[in-house]
N, C-alpha and C positions, 0 to 999 in steps of 0.2 A: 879823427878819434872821437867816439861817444861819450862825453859828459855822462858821469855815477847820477845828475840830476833828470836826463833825460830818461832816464826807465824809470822815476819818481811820476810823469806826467799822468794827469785823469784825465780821462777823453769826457768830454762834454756831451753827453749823450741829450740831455734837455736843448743843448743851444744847437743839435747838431740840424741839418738840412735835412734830413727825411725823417727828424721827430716835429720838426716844422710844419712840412710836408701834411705829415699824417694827423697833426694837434688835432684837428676839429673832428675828424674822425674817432679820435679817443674820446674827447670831452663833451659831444653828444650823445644826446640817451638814446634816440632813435637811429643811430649810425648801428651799421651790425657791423664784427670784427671780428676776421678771422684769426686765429694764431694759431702756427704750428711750430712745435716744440720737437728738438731729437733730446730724446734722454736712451741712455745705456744700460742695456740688463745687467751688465756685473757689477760685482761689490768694489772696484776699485772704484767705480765712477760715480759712488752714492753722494756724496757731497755735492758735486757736479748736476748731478739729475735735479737733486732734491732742492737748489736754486734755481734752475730753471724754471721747474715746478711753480715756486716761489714768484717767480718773473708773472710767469704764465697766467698765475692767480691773481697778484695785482691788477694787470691788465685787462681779463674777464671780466675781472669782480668777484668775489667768494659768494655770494647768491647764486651763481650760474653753476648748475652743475655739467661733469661732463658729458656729452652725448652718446660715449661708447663706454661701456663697463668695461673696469678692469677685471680682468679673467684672470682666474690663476687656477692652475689644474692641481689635483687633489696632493694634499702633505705625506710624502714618503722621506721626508726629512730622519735622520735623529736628532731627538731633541731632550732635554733636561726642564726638569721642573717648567715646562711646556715655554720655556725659550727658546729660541731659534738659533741654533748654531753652525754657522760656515762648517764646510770638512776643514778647514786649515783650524778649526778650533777645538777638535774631535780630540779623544784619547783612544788609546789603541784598543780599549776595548770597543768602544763605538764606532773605530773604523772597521772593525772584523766584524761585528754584528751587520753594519752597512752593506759590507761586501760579501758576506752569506747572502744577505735577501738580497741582493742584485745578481749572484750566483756569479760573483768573481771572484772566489774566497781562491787564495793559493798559499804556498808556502807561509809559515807563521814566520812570524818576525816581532820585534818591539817596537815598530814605526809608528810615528801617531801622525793624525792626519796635517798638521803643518810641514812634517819632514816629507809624505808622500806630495801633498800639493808643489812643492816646488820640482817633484822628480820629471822625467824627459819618458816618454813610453819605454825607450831602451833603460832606462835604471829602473823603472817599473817593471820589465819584466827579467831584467837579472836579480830583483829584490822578489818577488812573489811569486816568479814560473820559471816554467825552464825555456833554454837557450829556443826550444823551436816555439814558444808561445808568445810569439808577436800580435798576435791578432788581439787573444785575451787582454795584452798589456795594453792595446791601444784604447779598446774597450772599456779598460778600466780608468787610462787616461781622459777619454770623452766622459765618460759618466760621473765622474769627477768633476769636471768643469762643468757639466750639463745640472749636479746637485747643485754645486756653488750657484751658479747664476739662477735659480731658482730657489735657494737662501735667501738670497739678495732683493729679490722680487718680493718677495713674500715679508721682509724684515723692511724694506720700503712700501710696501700699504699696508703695516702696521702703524710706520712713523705716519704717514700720510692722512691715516682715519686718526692717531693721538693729534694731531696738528689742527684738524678740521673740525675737531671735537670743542 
């Protein structure tokens, strides 16, 4: 049985064997050092990313910039007083304006975009089309998740350029 103390424990990352290993290589100037970081396009994992990041920057050094631009392709977001808002933040009229200029506008409803984000394509298209529009509803399902994660992106090198500023 697991002692409540043993999930208390902090790994010794400084004392461990491959930051030993590696010391002289971090702490000369003339050593070059690779890092490679995985961060995640969605919003659930921004925390996540955004320490990494963080890791990543220690490590370099904040003088070093990166050698590959981030790219981010043009804003077809909605947005408010030029904030960036997820679709799970959306009100119904900025989900329907959304889903005109994507041209997946279907039946009207009073959904706003938190009650849609959690829908399944099947309650998406018993909510907005009818019984033979599967395809539209998936469409709408991807392009949904395809907005969000490109909220996300976009609301993380925001934070990224306020951090480095």
């Amino acid at each position: 049985r697991l002692e409540s103390k043993s999930f208390l424990r902090v790994i010794p990352y400084r004392s461990s064997n491959l930051t030993r290993i590696l010391k002289e290589s971090m702490e000369r100037t003339d050593a070059q050092l690779a890092v490679i970081a995985t961060v995640a396009p969605n919003a659930t994992d921004t925390e996540h990313t955004l320490e990494t990041l963080k890791t990543v920057s220690s490590l370099i050094g904040m003088e070093t910039e990166a050698t590959q631009p981030l790219v981010v392709e043009k804003q077809t977001s909605v947005s408010t007083d030029s904030t960036l808002l997820a679709p799970k933040h959306w009100t119904y009229e900025q989900l329907q304006r959304w889903m005109m200029s994507k041209h997946l506008k279907g039946r009207n409803n009073t959904k706003t975009g938190k009650e849609v984000m959690r829908m399944s394509p099947i309650q998406l298209r018993n909510t907005f089309y009818s019984d033979d529009d599967d395809e539209k509803a998936k469409q709408l399902f991807r392009a949904l998740r395809v907005e969000n994660d490109h909220i996300a992106r976009l609301q993380l090198k925001e934070r990224l350029a306020t951090t480095s500023a």
